[in-house]
N, C-alpha and C positions, 0 to 999 in steps of 0.2 A: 146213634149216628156216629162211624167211627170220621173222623177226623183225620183227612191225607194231607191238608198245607200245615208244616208245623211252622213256627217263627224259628229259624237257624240260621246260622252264619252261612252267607251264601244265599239264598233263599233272597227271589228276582220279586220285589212288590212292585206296585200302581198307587201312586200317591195320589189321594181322591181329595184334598183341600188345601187349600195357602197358596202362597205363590207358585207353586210347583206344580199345581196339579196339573194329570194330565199325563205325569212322567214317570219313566219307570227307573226306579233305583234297588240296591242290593244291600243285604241287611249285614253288615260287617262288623257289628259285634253290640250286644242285647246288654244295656246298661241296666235295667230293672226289667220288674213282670211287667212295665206299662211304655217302658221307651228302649229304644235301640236307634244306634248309632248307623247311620244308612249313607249313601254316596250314588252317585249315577256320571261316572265321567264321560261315556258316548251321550248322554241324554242331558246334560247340563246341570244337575243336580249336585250343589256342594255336599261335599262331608258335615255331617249336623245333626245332630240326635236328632229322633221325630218317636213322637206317640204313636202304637201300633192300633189305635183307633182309628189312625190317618190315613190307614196303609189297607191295600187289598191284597195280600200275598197269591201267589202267582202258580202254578205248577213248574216254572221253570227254575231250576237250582241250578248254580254254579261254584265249583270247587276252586273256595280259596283258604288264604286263614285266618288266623281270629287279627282283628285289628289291620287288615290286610292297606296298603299303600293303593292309590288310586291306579301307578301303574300297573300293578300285579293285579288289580281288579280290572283293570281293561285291557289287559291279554286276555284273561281268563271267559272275559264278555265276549272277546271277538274271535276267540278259542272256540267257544258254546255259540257261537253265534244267534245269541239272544236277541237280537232286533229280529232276524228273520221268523224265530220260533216265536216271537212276540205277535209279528202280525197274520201269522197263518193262525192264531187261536180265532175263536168264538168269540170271544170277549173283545177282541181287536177289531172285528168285524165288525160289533154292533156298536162302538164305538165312533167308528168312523161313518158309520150308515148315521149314527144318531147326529155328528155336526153335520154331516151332510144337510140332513133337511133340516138344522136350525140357521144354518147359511142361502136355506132358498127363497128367492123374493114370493110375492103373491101370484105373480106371471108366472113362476117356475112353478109352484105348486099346482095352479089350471093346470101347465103344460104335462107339470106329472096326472094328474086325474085324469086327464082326455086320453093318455096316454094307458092307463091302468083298465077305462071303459074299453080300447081299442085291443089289450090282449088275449083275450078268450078269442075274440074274432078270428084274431091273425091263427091262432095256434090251431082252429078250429078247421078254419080256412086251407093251412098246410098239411091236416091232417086224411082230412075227407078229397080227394082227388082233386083240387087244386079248382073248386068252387068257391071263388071268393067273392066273399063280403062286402072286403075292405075297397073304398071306392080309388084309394090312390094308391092300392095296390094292382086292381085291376089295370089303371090305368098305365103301369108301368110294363105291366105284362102283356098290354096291346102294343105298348110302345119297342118292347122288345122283339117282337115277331112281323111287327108294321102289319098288323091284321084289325080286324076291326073283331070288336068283343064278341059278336055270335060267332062268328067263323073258329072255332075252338081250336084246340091242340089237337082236342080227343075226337075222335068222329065217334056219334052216337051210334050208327048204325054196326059197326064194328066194334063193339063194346069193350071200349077200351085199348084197343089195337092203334097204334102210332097210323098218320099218313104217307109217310116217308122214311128212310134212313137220317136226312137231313135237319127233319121236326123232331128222330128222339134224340139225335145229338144235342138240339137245341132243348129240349125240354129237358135232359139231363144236367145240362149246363147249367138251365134256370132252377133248375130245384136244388142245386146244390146253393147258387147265389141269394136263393129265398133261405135258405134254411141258415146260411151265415147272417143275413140278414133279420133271422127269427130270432137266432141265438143272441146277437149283439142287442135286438129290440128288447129280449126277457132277460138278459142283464142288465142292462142301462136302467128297467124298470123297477125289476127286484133290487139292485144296489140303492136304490132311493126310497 
């Protein structure tokens, strides 16, 4: 396995215990093979040796120099704008997914299940010509047209063919407002 994070000066970690954790700091100069000297002055983190047991080195590197001043290290941060390359990774990601749901009550987690049963529906529902399922979807798509639920968009007998100029403006309208509606439903869902 060849090995691309090395421990070097520069070189952006994730401190995984002690008071800090949680935080990302930069390795500014490697006191033995088992400690180095690290700092995090956007992230709060003092200047203070730490055991590289402690640390999950990062793919993000920043050029500075050995034994570097906390301001020269936070130019240099905000130079590489390492908070943003920070939470655009993967690892930032599932981080934040992960307090996520150690911060959700018992209500919140139903709310997410009922929520996670109801996606296949929705997705299934926007995909196949707008037969839906979902009962309070329906409900809003009647509510939108002031039609009652068999009177359709679609007339069966012309298969597939609009009623009016006026119903595809409107049913384009609505399928653009469902599909942001889809989007925001299977983010909100997937993010938790």
């Amino acid at each position: 396995m060849v090995f691309k994070r090395f421990v070097e000066i520069g070189r952006v970690a994730l401190i995984n215990t002690g008071p800090s954790e949680g935080k990302l700091c930069v390795i500014i100069d490697v006191i033995d093979q088992r400690r180095g000297l690290v700092t995090g002055p956007t992230s709060g983190v003092v200047r203070q040796p730490m055991n590289f047991a402690h640390l999950n080195l990062l793919d993000i590197k920043i050029r500075i120099p050995r034994s570097a001043r906390d301001v020269t290290v936070k130019k240099a941060w905000e130079k590489a704008e390492v908070t943003k390359q920070w939470e655009e990774t993967s690892y930032a990601k599932r981080l934040v997914k992960r307090l996520t749901r150690a911060s959700l009550t018992d209500f919140d987690r139903f709310k997410l299940m009922v929520l996670k049963k109801q996606l296949p529906l929705l997705i299934s529902s926007l995909s196949d010509g707008f037969v839906f399922r979902v009962p309070a979807l329906r409900n809003e798509v009647a509510g939108v047209f002031n039609k009652t639920w068999e009177n359709t968009l679609f007339d069966e007998r012309s298969k597939g063919q609009y009623k009016s100029n006026d119903e595809q403006s409107s049913y384009l309208k609505l399928s653009i407002c469902l599909r942001q509606q889809r989007s925001w439903f299977v983010t909100a869902v997937q993010d938790v």
